[in-house]
C-alpha positions as a LaTeX table, in Angstrom:
\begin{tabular}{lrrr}
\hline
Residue & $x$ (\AA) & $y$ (\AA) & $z$ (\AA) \\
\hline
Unk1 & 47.15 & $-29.02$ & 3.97 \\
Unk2 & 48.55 & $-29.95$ & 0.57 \\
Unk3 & 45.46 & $-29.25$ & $-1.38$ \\
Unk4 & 45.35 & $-26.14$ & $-3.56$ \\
Unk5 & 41.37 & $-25.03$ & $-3.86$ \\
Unk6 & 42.18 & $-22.36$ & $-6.87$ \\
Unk7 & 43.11 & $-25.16$ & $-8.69$ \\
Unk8 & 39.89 & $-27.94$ & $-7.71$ \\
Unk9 & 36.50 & $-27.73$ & $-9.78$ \\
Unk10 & 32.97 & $-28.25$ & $-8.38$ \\
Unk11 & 31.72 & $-31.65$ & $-8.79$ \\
Unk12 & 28.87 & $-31.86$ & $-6.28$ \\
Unk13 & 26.14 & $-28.94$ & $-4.61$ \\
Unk14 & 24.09 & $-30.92$ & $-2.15$ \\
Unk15 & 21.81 & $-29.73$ & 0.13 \\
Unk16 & 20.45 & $-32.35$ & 2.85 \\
Unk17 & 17.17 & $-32.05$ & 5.09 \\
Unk18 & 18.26 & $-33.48$ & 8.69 \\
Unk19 & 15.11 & $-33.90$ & 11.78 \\
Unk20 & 17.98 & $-32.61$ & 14.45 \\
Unk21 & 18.69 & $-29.54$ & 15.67 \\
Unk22 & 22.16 & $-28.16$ & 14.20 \\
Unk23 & 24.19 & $-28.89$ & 17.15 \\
Unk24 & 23.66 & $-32.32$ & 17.01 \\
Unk25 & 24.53 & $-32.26$ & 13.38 \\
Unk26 & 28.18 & $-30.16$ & 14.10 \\
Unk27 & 29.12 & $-32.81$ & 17.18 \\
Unk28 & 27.93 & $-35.57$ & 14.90 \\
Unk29 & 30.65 & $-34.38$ & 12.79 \\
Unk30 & 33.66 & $-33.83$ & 15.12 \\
Unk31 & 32.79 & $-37.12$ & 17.15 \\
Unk32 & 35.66 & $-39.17$ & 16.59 \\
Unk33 & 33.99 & $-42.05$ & 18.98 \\
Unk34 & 31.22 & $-43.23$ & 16.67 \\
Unk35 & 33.14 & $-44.16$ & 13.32 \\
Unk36 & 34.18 & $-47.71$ & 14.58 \\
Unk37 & 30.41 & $-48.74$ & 14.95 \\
Unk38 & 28.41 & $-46.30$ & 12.46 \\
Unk39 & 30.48 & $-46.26$ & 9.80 \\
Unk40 & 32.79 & $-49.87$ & 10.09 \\
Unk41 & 31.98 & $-50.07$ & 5.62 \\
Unk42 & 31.75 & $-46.69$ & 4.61 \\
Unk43 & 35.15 & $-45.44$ & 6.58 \\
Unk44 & 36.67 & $-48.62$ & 6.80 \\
Unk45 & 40.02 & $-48.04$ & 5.85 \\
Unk46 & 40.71 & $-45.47$ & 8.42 \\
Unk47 & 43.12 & $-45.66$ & 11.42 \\
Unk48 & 40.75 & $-44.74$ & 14.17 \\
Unk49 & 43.15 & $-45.68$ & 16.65 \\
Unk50 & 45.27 & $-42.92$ & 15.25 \\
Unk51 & 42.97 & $-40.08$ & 15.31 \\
Unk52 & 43.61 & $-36.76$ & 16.76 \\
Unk53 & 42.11 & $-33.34$ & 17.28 \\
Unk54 & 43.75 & $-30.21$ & 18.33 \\
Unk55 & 41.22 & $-26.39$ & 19.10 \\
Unk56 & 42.23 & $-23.75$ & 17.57 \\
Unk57 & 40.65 & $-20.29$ & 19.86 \\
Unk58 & 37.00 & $-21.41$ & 19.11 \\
Unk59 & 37.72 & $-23.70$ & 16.59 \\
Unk60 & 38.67 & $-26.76$ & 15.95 \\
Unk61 & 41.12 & $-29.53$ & 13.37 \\
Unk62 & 41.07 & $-33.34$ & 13.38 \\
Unk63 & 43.14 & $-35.62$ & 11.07 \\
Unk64 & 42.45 & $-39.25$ & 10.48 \\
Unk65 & 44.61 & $-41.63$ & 9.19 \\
Unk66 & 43.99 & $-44.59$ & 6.87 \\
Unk67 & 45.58 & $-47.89$ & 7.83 \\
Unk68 & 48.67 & $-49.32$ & 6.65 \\
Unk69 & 48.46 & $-50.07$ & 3.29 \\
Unk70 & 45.48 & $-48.66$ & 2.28 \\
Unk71 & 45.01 & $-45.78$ & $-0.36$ \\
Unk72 & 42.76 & $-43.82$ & $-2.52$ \\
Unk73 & 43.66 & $-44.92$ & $-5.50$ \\
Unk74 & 41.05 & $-46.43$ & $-8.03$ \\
Unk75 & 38.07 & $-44.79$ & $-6.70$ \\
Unk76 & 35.30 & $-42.77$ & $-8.53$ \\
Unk77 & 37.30 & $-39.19$ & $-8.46$ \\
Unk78 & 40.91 & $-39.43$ & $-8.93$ \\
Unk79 & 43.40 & $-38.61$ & $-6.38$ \\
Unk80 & 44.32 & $-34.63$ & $-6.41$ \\
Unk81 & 47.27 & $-33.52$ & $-8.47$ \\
Unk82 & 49.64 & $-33.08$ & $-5.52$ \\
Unk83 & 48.26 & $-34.84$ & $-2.97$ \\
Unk84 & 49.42 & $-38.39$ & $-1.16$ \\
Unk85 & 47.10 & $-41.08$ & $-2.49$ \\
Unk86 & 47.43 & $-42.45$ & 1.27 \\
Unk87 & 46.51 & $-38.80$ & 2.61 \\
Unk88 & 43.92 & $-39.70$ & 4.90 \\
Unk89 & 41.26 & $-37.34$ & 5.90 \\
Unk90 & 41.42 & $-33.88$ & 7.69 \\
Unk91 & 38.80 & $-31.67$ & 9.52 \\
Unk92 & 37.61 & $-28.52$ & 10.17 \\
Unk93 & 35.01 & $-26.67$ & 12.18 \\
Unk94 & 34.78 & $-23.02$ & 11.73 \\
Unk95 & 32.40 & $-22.23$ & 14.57 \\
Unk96 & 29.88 & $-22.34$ & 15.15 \\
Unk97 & 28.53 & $-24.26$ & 11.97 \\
Unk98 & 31.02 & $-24.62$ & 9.35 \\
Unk99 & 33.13 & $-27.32$ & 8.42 \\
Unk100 & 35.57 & $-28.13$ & 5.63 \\
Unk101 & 36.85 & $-31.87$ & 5.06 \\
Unk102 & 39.69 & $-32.95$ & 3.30 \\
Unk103 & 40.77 & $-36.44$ & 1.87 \\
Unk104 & 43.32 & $-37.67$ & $-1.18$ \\
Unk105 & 40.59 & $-37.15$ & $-3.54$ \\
Unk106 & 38.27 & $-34.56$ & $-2.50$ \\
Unk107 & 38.22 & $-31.83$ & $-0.93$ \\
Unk108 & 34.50 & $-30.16$ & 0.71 \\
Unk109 & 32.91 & $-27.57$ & 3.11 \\
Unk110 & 29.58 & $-28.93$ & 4.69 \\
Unk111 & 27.52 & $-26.15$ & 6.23 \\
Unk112 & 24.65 & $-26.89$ & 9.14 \\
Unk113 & 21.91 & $-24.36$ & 8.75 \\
Unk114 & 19.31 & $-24.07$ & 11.34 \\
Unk115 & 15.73 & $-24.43$ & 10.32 \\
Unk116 & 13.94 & $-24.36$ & 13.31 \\
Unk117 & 14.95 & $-26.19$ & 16.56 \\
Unk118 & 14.16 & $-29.62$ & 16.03 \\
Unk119 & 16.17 & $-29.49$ & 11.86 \\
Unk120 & 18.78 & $-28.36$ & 10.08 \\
Unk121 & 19.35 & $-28.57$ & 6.02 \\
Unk122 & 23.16 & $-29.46$ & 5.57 \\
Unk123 & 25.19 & $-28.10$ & 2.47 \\
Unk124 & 27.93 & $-30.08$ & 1.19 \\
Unk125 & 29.74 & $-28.72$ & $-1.58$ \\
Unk126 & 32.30 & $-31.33$ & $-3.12$ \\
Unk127 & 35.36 & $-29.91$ & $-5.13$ \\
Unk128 & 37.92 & $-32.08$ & $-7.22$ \\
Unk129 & 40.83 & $-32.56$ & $-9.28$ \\
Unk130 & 39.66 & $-30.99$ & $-13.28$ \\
Unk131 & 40.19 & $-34.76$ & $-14.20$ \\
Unk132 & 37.27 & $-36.00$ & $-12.70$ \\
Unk133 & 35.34 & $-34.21$ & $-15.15$ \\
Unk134 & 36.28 & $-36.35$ & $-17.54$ \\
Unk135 & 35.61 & $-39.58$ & $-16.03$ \\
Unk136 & 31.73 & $-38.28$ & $-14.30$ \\
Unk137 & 30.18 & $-37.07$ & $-17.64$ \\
Unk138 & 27.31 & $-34.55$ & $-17.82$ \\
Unk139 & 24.49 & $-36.37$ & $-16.29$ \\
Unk140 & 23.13 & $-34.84$ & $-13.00$ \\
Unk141 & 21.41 & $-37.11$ & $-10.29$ \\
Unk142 & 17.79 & $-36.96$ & $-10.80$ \\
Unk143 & 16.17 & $-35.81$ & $-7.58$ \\
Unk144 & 13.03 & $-38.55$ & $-7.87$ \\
Unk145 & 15.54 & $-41.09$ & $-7.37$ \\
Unk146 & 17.87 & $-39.90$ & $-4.39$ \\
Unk147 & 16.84 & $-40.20$ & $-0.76$ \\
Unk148 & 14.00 & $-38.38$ & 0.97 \\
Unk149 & 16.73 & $-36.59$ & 3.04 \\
Unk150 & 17.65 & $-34.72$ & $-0.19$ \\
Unk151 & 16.16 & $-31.51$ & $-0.92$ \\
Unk152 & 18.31 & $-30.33$ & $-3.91$ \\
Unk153 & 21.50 & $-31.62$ & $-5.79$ \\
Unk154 & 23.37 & $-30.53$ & $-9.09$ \\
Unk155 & 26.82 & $-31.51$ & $-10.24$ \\
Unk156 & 27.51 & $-34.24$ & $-12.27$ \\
Unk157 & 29.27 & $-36.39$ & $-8.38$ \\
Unk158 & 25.71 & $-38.07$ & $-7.66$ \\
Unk159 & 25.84 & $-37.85$ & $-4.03$ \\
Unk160 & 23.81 & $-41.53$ & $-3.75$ \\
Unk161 & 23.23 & $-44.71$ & $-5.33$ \\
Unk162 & 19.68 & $-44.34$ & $-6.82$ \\
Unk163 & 18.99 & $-47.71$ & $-4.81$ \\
Unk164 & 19.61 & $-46.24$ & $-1.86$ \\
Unk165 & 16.67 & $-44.59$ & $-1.80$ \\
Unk166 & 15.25 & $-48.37$ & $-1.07$ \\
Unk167 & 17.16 & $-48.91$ & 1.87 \\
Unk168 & 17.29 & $-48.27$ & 5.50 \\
Unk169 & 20.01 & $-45.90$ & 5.76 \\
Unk170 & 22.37 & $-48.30$ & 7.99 \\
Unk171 & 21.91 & $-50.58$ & 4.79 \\
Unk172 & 23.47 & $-48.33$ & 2.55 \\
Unk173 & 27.29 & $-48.11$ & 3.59 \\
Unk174 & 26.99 & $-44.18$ & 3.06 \\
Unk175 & 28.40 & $-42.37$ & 5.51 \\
Unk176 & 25.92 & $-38.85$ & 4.68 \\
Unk177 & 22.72 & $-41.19$ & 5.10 \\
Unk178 & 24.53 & $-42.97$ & 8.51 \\
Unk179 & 25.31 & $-40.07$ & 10.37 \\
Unk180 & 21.80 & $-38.01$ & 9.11 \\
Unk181 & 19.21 & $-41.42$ & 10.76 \\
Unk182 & 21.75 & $-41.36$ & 13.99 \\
Unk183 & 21.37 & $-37.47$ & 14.44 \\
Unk184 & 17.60 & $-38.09$ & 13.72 \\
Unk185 & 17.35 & $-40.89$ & 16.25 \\
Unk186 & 19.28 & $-38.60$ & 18.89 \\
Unk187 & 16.88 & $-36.10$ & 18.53 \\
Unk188 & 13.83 & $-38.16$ & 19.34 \\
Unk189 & 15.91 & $-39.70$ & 21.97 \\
Unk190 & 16.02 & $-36.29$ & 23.68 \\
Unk191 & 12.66 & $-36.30$ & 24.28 \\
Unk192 & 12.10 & $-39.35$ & 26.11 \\
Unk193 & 11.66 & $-38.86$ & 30.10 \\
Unk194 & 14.22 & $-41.26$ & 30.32 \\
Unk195 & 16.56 & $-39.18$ & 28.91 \\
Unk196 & 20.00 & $-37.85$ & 31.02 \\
Unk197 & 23.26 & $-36.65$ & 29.73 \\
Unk198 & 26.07 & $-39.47$ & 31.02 \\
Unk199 & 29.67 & $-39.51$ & 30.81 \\
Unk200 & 31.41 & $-39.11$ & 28.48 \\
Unk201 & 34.41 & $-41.26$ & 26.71 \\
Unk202 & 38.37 & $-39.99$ & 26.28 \\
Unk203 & 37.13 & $-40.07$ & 22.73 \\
Unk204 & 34.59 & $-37.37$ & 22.64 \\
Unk205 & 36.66 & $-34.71$ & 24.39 \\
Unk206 & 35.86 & $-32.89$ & 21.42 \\
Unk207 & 32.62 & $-32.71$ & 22.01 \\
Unk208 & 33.14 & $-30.62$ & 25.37 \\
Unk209 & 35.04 & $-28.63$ & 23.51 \\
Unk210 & 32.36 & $-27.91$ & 21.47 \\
Unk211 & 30.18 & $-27.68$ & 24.29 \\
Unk212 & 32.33 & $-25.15$ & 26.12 \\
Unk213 & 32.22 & $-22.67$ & 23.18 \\
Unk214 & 28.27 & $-22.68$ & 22.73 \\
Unk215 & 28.09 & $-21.82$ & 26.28 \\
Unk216 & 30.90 & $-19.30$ & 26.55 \\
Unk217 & 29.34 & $-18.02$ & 23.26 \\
Unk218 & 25.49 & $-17.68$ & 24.42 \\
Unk219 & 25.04 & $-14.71$ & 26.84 \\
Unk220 & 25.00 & $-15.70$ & 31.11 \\
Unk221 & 21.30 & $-14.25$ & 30.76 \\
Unk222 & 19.47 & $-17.03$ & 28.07 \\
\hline
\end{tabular}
């Protein structure tokens, strides 16, 4: 892509506390089916339509385009020296649990680490053009006021809205808080008798993808 990392500054060290095992959090994240009803706000000036994903061996990339007319200007970080204010967003997963996202204005690497089988904490580590550091200031996000799902944050990026802390997290129009209460809600789903895989839709091939590599990957014996 056209960003050059040497050149980007931390903004943003995050680490989230998610009720799902990691899995669920990794095909949460390369699920292109769910964006046009859990996020409509919070992504709502991408091109869903125009989505694709390609695997590369075990891994895999996904770019997502934002509609016509629509850019990145004017938002809380600038856009990166170098990089098309209209860029859209790419993605990464570097199996099994790794993931670095892209967009005109930021550029991050969001890590699921298991913590048992039923919860995951998620890193997200935000990095940004060196002008942002003017515009942000010093002041980190105090911890009391951030969601419960937070376990640690520093930079002076807040990841949240204090008030969000307030609000159920499909309230908030934050994408972090959307996907974490879906993965949650999967995860208790599972357990229900009344629970069945079903099929699946042209847009979550990716997810057999996935799929396929954790079972390829896991010996024929477990």
């Amino acid at each position: 892509g056209p960003h050059e990392i040497e050149r980007l500054v931390e903004v943003s060290d995050t680490r989230y506390r998610c009720k799902a095992n990691w899995k669920l959090v990794i095909e949460n994240f390369i699920d292109g089916y769910h964006f046009f009803y859990l996020h409509p706000i919070s992504f709502g000036d991408a091109d869903y339509t125009k989505q694709h994903w390609w695997p590369a061996g075990r891994h895999w990339m996904f770019h997502r385009p934002l509609k016509p007319g629509q850019n990145h200007e004017g938002q809380r970080l600038p856009v990166i020296d170098g990089v098309d204010s209209a860029h859209g967003a790419d993605g990464y997963i570097l199996f099994p649990n790794l993931a670095l996202f892209a967009t005109a204005t930021a550029w991050l690497t969001f890590h699921a680490v298991p913590n048992g089988a039923e919860e995951s904490f998620i890193d997200i580590r935000v990095l940004a053009d060196p002008r942002a550091l003017e515009t942000l200031g010093t002041k980190e996000a105090p911890l009391s006021e951030m969601p419960s799902s937070i376990v640690s944050t520093k930079g002076p990026l807040w990841p949240h809205d204090p008030a969000d802390r307030d609000k159920h997290p499909l309230e908030t129009d934050n994408a972090m808080l959307e996907d974490i209460f879906a993965c949650e809600a999967m995860q208790v789903g599972m357990k229900s008798p009344a629970y069945e895989p079903g099929p699946f839709s042209g847009w979550e091939d990716s997810l057999t993808f996935f799929q396929q590599q954790v079972q390829d990957f896991i010996p024929s014996n477990h």
